[in-house]
C-alpha positions in Angstrom: -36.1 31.1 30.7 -37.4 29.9 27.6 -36.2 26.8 25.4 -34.2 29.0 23.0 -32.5 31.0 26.1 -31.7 27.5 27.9 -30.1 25.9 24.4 -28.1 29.3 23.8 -26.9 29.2 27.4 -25.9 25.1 27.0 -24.1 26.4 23.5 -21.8 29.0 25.4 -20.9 26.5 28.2 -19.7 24.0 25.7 -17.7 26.7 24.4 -15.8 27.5 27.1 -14.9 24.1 29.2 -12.4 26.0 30.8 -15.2 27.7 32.8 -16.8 24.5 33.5 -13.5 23.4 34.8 -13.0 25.9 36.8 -16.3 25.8 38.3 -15.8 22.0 39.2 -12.6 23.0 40.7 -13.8 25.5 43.0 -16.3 22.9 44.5 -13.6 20.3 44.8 -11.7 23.2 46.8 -14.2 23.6 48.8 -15.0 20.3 49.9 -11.2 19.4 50.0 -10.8 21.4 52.5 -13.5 20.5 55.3 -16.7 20.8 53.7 -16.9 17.3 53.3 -17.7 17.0 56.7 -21.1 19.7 56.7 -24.0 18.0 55.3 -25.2 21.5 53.5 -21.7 21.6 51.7 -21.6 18.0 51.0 -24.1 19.1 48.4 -21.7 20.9 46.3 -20.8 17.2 45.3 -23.7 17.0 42.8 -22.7 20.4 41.1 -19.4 19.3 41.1 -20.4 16.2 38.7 -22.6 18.0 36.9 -20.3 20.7 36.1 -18.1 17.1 35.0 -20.6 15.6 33.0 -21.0 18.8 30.6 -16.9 19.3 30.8 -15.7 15.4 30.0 -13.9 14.9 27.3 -15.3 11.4 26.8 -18.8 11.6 25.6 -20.2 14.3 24.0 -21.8 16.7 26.7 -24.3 18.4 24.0 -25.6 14.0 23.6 -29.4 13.4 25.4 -29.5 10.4 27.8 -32.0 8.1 28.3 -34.0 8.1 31.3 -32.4 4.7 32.5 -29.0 6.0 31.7 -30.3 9.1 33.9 -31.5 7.2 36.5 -28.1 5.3 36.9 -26.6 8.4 36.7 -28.6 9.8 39.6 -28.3 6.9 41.8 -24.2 7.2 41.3 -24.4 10.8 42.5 -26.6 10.0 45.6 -24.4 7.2 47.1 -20.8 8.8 45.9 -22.8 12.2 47.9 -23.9 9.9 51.1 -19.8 8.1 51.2 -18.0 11.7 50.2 -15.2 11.5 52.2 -11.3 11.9 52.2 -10.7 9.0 50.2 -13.6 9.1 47.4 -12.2 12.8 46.9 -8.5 11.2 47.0 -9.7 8.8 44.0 -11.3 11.4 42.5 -8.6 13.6 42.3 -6.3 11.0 40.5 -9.0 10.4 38.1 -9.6 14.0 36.9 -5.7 14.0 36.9 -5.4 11.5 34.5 -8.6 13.0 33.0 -6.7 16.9 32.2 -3.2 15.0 31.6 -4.8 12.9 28.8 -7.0 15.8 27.3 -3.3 17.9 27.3 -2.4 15.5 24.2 -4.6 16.8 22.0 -4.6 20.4 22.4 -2.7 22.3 19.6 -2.6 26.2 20.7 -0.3 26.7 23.6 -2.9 29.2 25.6 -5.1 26.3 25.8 -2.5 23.8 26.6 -1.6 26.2 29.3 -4.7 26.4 31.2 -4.8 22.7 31.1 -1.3 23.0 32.8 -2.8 25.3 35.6 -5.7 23.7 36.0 -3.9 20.4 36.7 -1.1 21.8 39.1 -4.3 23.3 40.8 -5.6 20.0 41.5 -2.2 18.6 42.8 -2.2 21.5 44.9 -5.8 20.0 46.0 -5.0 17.2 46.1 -1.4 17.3 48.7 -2.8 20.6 50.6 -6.7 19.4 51.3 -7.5 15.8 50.6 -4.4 14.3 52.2 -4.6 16.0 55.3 -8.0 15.4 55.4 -7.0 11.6 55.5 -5.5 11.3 58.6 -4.9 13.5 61.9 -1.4 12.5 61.6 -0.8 14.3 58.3 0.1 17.9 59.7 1.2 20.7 57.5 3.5 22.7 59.9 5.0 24.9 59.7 2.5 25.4 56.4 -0.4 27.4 57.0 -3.1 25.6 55.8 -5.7 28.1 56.0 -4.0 30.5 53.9 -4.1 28.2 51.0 -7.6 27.4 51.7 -8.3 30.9 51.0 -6.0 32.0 48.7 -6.0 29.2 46.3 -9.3 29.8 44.7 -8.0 33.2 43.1 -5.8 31.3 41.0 -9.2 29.8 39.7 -10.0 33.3 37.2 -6.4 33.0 36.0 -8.2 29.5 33.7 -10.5 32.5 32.0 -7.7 34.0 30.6 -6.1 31.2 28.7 -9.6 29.9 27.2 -10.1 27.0 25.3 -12.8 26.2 22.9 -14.7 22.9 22.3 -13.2 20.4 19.9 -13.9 19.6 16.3 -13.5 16.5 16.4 -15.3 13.7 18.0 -15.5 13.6 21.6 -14.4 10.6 21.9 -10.8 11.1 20.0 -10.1 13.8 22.6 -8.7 11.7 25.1 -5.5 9.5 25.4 -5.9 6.5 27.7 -2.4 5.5 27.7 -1.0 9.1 28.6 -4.1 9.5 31.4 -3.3 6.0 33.4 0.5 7.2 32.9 -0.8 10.4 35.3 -2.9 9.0 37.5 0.0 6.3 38.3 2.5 9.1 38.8 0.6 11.1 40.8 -1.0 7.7 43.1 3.2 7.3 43.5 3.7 11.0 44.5 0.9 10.9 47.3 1.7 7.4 48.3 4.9 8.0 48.2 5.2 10.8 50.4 2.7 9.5 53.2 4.6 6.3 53.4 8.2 7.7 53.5 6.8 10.4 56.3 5.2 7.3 58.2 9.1 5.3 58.1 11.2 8.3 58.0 9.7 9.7 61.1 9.7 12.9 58.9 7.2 15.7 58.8 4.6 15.5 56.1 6.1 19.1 54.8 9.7 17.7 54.8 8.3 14.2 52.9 6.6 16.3 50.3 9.6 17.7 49.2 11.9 14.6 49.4 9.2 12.5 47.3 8.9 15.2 44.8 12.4 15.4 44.2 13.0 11.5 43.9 9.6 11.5 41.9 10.8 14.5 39.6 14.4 12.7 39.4 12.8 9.0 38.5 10.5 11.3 35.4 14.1 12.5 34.1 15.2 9.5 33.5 12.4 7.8 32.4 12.5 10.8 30.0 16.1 10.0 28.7 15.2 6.3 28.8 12.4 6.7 26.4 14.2 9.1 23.5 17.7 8.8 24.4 20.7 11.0 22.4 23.4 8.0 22.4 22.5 5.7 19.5 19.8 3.7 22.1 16.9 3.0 20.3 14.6 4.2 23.7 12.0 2.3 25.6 9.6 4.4 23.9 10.7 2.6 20.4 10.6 -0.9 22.2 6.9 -0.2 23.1 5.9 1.1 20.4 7.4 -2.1 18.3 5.2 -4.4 21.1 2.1 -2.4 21.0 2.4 -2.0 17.1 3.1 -5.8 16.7 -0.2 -7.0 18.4 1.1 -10.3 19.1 1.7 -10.8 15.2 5.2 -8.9 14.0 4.9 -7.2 10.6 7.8 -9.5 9.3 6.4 -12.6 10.4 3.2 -11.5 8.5 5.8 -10.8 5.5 7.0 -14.2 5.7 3.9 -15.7 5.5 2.9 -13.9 2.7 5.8 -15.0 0.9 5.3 -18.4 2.0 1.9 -18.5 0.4 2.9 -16.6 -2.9 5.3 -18.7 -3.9 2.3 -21.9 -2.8 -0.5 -20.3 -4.7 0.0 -19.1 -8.1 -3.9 -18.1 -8.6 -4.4 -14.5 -7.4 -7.5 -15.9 -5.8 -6.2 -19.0 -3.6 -3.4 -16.6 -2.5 -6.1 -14.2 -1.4 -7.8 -17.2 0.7 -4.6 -18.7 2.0 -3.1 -15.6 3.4 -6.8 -14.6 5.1 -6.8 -18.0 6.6 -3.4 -17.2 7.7 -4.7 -14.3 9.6 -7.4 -15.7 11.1 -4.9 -17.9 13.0 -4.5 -14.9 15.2 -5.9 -15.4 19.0 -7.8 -11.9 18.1 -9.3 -12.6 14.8 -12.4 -15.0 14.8 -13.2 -15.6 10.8 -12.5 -13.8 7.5 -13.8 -13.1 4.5 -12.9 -11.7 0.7 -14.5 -11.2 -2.2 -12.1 -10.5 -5.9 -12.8 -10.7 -9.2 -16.0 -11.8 -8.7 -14.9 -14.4 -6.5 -16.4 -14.7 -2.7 -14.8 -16.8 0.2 -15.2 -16.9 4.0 -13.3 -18.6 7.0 -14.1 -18.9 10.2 -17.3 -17.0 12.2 -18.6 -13.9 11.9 -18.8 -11.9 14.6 -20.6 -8.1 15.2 -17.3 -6.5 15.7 -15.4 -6.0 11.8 -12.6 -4.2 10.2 -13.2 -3.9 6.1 -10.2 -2.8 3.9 -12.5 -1.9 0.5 -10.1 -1.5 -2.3 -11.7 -0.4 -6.0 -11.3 -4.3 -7.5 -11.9 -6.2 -3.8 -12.5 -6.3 -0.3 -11.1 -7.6 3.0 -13.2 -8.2 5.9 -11.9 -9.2 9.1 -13.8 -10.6 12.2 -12.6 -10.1 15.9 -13.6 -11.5 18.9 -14.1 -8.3 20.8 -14.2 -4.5 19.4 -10.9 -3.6 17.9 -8.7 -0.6 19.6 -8.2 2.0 17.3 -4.6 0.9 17.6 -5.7 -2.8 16.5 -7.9 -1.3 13.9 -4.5 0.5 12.3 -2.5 -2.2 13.1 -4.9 -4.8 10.8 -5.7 -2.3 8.1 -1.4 -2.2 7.5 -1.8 -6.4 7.4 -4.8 -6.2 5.2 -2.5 -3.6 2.8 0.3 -5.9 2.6 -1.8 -9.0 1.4 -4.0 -7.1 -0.7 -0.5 -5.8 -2.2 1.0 -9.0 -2.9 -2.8 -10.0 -4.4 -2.2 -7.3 -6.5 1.3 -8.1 -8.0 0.1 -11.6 -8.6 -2.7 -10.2 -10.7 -0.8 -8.1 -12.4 1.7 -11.2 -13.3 -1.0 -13.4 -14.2 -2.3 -10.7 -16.5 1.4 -10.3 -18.4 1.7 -13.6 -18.3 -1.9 -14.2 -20.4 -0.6 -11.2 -22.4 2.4 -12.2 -23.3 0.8 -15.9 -24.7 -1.7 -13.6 -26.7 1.0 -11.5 -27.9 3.1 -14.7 -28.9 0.0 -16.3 -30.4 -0.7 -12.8 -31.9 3.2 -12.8 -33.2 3.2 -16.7 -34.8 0.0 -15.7 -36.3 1.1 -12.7 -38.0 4.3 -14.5 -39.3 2.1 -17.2 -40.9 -0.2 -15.2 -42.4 2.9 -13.3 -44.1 4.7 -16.9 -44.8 1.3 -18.0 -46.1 0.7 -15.1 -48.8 4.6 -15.9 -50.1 3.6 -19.4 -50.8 0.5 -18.2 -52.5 2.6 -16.0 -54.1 4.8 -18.6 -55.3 2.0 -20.8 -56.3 0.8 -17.8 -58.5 4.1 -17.8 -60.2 3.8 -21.8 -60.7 -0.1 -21.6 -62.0 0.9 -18.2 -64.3 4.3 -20.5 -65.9 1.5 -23.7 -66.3 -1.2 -21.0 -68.2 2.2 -20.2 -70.4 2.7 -21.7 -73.9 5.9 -23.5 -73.5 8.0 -27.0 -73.6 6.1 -29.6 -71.3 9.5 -31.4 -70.6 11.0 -27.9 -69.1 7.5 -27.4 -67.5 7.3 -30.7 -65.9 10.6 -29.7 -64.6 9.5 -26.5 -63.0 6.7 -28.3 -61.2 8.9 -31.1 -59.5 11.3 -28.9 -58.1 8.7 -26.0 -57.1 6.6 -28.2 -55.5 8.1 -30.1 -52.9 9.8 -27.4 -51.5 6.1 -25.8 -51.4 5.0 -28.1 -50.0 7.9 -28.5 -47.2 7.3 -25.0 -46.2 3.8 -25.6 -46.0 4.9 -28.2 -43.2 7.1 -25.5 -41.5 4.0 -22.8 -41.3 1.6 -25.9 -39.9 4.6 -26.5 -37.0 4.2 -22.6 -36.4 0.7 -22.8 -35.5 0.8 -26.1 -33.4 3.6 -24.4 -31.3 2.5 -20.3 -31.2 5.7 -20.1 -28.4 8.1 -21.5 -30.2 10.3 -21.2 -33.3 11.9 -23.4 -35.2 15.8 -22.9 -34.7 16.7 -26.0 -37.6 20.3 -25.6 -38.7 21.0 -26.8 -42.6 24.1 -26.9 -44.7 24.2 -23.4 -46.2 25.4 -25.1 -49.9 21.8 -27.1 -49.9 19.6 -24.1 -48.8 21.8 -21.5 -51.2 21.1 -23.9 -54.3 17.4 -24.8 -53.1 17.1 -20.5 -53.5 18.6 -19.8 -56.2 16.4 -22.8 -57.7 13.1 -22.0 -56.1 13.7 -18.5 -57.9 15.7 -19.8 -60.9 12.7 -18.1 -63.1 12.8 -14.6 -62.0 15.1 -12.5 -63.0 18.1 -12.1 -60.3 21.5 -11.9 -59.7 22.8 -14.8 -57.6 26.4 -13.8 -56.0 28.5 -15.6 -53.5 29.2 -19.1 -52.4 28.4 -20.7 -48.8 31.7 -22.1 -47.4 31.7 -26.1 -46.9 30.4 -27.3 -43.8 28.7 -23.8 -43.2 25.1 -24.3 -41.5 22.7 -21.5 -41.5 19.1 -21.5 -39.6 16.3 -22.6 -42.1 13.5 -20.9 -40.3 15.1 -17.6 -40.1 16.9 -17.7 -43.7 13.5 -18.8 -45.5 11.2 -16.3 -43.7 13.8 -13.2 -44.4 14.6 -13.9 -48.2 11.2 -14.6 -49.0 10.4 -11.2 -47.6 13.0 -9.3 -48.7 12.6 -10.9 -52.6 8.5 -10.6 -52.5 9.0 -7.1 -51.4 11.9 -6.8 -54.3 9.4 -8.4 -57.1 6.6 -6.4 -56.3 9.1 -3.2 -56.9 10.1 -4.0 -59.9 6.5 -4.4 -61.0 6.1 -0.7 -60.1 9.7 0.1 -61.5 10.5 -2.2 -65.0 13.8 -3.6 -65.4 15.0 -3.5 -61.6 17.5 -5.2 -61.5 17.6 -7.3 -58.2 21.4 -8.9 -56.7 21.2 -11.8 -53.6 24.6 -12.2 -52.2 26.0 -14.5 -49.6 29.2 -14.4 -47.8 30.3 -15.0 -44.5 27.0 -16.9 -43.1 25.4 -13.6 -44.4 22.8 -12.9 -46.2 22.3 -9.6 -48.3 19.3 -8.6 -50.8 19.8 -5.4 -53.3 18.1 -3.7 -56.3 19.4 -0.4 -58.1 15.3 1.5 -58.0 14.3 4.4 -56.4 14.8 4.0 -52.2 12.5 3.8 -49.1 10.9 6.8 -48.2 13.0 7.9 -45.1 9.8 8.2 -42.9 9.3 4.7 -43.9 13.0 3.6 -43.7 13.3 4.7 -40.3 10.4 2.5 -38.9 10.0 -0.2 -41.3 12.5 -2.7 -39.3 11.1 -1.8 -36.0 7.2 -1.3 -36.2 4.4 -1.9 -38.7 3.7 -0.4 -41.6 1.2 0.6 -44.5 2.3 -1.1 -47.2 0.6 -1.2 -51.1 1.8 -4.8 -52.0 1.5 -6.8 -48.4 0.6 -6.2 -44.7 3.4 -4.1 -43.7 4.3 -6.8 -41.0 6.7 -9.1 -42.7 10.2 -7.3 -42.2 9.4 -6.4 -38.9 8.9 -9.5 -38.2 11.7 -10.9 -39.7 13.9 -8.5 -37.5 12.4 -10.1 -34.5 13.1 -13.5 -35.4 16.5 -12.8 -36.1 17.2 -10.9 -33.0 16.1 -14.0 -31.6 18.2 -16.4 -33.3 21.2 -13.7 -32.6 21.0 -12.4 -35.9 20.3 -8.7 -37.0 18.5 -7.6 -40.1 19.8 -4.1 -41.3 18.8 -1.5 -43.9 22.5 -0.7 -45.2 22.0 1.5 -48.1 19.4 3.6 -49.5 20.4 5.6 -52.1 19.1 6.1 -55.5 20.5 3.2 -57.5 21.2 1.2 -54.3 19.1 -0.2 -52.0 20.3 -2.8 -50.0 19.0 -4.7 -46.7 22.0 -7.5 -44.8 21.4 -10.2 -42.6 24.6 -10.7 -40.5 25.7 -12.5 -36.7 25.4 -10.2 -34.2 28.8 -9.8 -33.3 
């Protein structure tokens, strides 16, 4: 047989382990059942375990060994071969038990699942009707014949042919479940012991004990059944294990609490980050840490060879145990490495707003000086243009001392702006003083001044001053597109109202021009949006309440 014959041949037993299985079977049957005891048969012992070796579901069969792994291998074959006896077959037995009960897990066609089935109530079969009687001479199975199942049993073996099953995707070694094959081999070491010891006390035949153990056995199953997913509002043992095998020794909530604990500590996303890995690494399982974010690296602890990394797009968590993780540790720490790289993750994200939300406000304060600014040049162009003007000095001289103080005051409100981006000033004057300082500071335009502040009546400074001087600049520069506009400033119930009789807003424009930026041809399209923030603030709202040809009108009012 050449190379490529031999590999084809190792493909097509790989392909069909219920053969192998079968196979092995047959030569456990046969040495069950006496051939132990005949040195020629004994033999069979090493076909059996090679027949294993290619079946397992532990390693992958197709994998090479090394020549000292073979050697080990060999030398475990020769002295199990040279002790074969009732008990090493007993052992064995249990172990291929738990070996087919945990491979049953992870089959998903029911054909396949049903060999498995066969194949494993072959082996109890085995297992009560060869090995144990093989144990002892007390162990009789009268009025069973014995030697009828010895040679009918192995044509049950062809029946494994007809419910095949193929190799398995996935990696050989995710095609076994510990938990669920020690759960089988414990049963089954119960069901043997079990019925040996009650046929030893009871004084009962071995036949008669079979059946009385199986029945307790099957009844104690039943309600470990019901016990585990119960139908009567309790939660099951299966729920409480899974809650002690999930936990780890570290709940999820306690995990929670420290992470809350260390959030509200640690306001940098970064020290978080290293307070809650130090945290973990508190764990009797974890050895040392480490983290790198944002460019920033940090380690605790040791490292050790055996790691779990959760990599995220911006960071990544590395965690060091002592020994190598279970898959079930493994899933257990990536869900603690999700929560702490969550809570990282919100307090970037508030640090971020939080930085934003100073630009924005220095953005804001800027804007609004910039606007506040280019009225007081505006003003100052006004004063220079009346000073260029042929005219009586005395009247003059008049202008320029009551212009310029308040220029100069408002110069001093825009400087407090910038030193304090966050915060506006909220200073409350008597409306009479700020109406006549107005009317005053634009006693040489050409306006209608209407209304009369009641006594005692205080208005904010900050808000007033920033609103009127946008609303009038914006009215001026109007009526230099539109001659003789005529331009009315009324005030009335702690209100404030600014109207000309010209053409009105385009209604694209009127419909944004309180609430967002705009282009504007005379300014920067910022200052009445603006000026409708500021008054929303100071529980005021700015309102475009006519626009009409021949009115156009904007009120400031309380927010009622």
């Amino acid at each position: 047989m050449n190379t490529g014959q031999k590999r084809d041949f190792k493909a097509r037993l790989g392909d069909w382990p219920h053969f192998l299985l079968a196979g092995h079977l047959l030569m456990l049957h046969v040495l069950a059942f006496g051939g132990w005891k005949i040195p020629a048969i004994r033999l069979l012992w090493l076909v059996a375990l090679g027949l294993f070796l290619i079946w397992q579901p532990f390693v992958a069969g197709e994998r090479r060994i090394s020549l000292r792994q073979g050697a080990m291998l060999f030398a475990a074959a020769l002295v199990s071969t040279w002790f074969l006896g009732p008990w090493l077959l007993l052992i064995w037995c249990g172990a291929l038990a738990a070996a087919i009960g945990g491979r049953v897990l992870w089959t998903e066609r029911r054909g396949e699942r049903t060999g498995y089935l066969l194949a494993f109530g072959y082996l109890v079969g085995v297992t009560v009707f060869g090995v144990v009687p093989e144990v002892s001479p007390a162990v009789v199975l009268d009025p069973l014949p014995r030697d009828i199942f010895a040679r009918l049993m192995p044509l049950l073996l062809p029946l494994l042919l007809v419910f095949p099953a193929r190799a398995p995707r996935r990696r050989a070694g995710d095609a076994f479940d510990l938990f669920y094959g020690m759960l089988v081999f414990l049963v089954l070491a119960v069901f043997v012991l079990g019925a040996l010891a009650y046929m030893l006390v009871g004084g009962v035949s071995y036949v008669e004990s079979l059946f009385k153990t199986s029945l307790t056995v099957a009844g104690a199953l039943l309600v470990v059944a019901w016990a585990w997913n119960p139908r009567a509002g309790f939660s099951g043992v299966g729920s409480a294990l899974s809650r002690y095998l999930l936990s780890v020794g570290m709940p999820l909530e306690q995990w929670l609490v420290q992470l809350s604990e260390e959030s509200e500590k640690e306001v940098d996303p970064g020290r978080f980050l290293g307070a809650a890995m130090e945290r973990l690494q508190g764990m009797p399982w974890v050895m040392g840490a480490s983290w790198e974010a944002a460019g920033e690296l940090g380690q605790s602890g040791e490292r050790t060879p055996h790691s779990h990394v959760y990599q995220a797009r911006e960071f990544s968590l590395v965690v060091y145990f002592r020994l190598a993780p279970s898959p079930s540790m493994r899933w257990h720490v990536e869900w603690l490495l999700r929560l702490a790289a969550e809570f990282y993750l919100v307090k970037r994200q508030a640090s971020q707003l939080q930085r934003m939300g100073y630009l924005q406000a220095v953005y804001e304060t800027g804007a609004r000086v910039t606007h506040d600014v280019k009225n007081i040049l505006q003003s100052l162009q006004v004063l220079c243009y009346a000073a260029s003007r042929p005219g009586n000095p005395a009247e003059l001289a008049g202008l320029l001392s009551r212009q310029l103080p308040q220029i100069t005051e408002r110069l001093k409100v825009t400087l407090e702006k910038l030193q304090s981006p966050q915060v506006d000033g909220s200073e409350r004057v008597d409306a009479a003083v700020w109406w006549e300082s107005l009317k005053d500071r634009y006693g040489h335009a050409d306006i209608v001044w209407d209304g009369l502040p009641e006594p005692d009546e205080m208005v904010p400074r900050s808000l007033f001053d920033s609103v009127v001087e946008n609303l009038l600049q914006n009215a001026l520069a109007k009526r230099q597109r539109q001659p003789g506009l005529g331009i009315r400033v009324s005030f009335a119930h702690a209100g404030l109202m600014v109207a000309d009789d010209g053409e009105p807003v385009a209604s694209e424009v009127a419909d944004t021009i309180l609430h967002e930026p705009v282009s504007s041809e005379d300014g920067l399209g910022i200052g009445l949006f603006h000026a409708t923030r500021q008054a929303e603030a100071a529980g005021y709202s700015l309102e475009l309440i006519a626009n009409r040809p021949g009115r156009v009108a904007f009120s400031l009012s309380a927010r009622r």
